[in-house]
N, C-alpha and C positions, 0 to 999 in steps of 0.2 A: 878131550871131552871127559869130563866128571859129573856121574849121578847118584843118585840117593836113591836107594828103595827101601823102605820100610817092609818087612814079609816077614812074619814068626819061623816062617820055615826056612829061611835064609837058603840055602842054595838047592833046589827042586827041579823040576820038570821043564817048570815055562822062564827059567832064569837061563838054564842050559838051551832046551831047544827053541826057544823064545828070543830073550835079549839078547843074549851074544851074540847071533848071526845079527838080530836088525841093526845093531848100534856097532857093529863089527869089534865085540869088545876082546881087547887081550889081557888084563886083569880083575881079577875081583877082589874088592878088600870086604871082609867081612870082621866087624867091630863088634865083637860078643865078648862080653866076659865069661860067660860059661866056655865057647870052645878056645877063646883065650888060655885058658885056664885047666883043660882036660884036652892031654894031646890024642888021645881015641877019637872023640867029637871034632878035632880041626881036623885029623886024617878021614876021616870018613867025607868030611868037606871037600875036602883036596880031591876025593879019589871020584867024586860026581864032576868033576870040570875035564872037556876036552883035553888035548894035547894044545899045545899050541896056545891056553889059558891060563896065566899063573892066577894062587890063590895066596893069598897075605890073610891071616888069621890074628886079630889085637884086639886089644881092648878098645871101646869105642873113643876114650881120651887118645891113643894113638894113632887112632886113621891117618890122620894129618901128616906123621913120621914116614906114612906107607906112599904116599900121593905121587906119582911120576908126573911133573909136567910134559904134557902132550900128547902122552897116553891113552886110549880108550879104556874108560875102569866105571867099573859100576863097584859104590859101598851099597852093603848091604846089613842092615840091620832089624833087629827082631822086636822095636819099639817103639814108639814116638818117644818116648824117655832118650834111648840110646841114640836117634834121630839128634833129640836136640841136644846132646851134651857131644854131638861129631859136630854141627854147625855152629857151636859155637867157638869152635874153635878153626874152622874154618867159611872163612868169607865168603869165597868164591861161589857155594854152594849156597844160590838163592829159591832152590825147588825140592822139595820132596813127594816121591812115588810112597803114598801112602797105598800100597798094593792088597797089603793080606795080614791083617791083625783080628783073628777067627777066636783065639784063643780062650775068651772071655764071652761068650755066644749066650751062654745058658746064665749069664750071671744077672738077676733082675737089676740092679742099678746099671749097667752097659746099655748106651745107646748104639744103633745100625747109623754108620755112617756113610756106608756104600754095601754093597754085594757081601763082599768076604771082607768086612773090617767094621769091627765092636771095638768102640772106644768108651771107658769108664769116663766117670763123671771128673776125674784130673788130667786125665786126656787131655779129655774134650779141651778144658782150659788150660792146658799147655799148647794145644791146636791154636787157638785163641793169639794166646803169645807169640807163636812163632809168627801168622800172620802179621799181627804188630810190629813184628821188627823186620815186615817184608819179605816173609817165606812165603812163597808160591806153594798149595799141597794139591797136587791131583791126583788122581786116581785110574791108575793104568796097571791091573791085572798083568797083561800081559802087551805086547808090543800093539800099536794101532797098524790095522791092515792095510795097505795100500791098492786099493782097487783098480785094475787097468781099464 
């Protein structure tokens, strides 16, 4: 199983006590260029995931080199930018968890997309395209609760 989440904050609270348990995930790849690129910012990634969780830290062009067939893995990335330049190179991935893009809140041209996700006026129309080429984007915060 492979999913996509889009979250500024890439690996937090409701990744850790959240996703993992629901989707019983044993990897995360996280596609940043910044902690790609600053080994402090991937260790400090690394050092919020259980035991039992490995963490692959790349740039969002190499997600694809990280992918274990079979595997439970959730990518995570910090943009719908970095979103579409992981899907486009790979296929498989027809959904994105546009979760948590907060970052641009206060800026008057950002539109409210959901709850916790302000997407700019190139967003939006990068949203647009992915649609078009048959991305699915929902919006799942955090896992959906299963009521008994």
């Amino acid at each position: 199983m492979l999913t996509l989440r889009v979250d500024d904050r890439l690996i937090h609270t409701q990744v850790v006590a959240g996703w993992i348990q629901a989707l019983a995930l044993t990897r995360i790849i996280v596609g940043n260029d910044d902690a790609a690129g600053d080994p402090m910012h991937a260790l400090a990634l690394e050092m919020a995931l259980p035991p039992g969780v490995s963490c692959h830290i790349c740039t969002p062009e190499d997600v694809a080199d990280q992918i274990l067939p079979g595997a439970n893995q959730m990518v995570i990335v910090a943009s719908l930018a970095c979103a579409s330049r992981v899907v486009s190179r790979i296929p498989a991935i027809t959904e994105i968890n546009l979760a948590n893009c907060s970052q641009y809140h206060r800026q008057a041209e950002c539109q409210q997309f959901a709850a916790s996700v302000w997407l700019t006026n190139d967003e939006l129309a990068l949203l647009q395209d992915l649609k078009q080429h048959g991305i699915s984007v929902v919006n799942y915060p955090s896992p959906p609760v299963n009521e008994k």
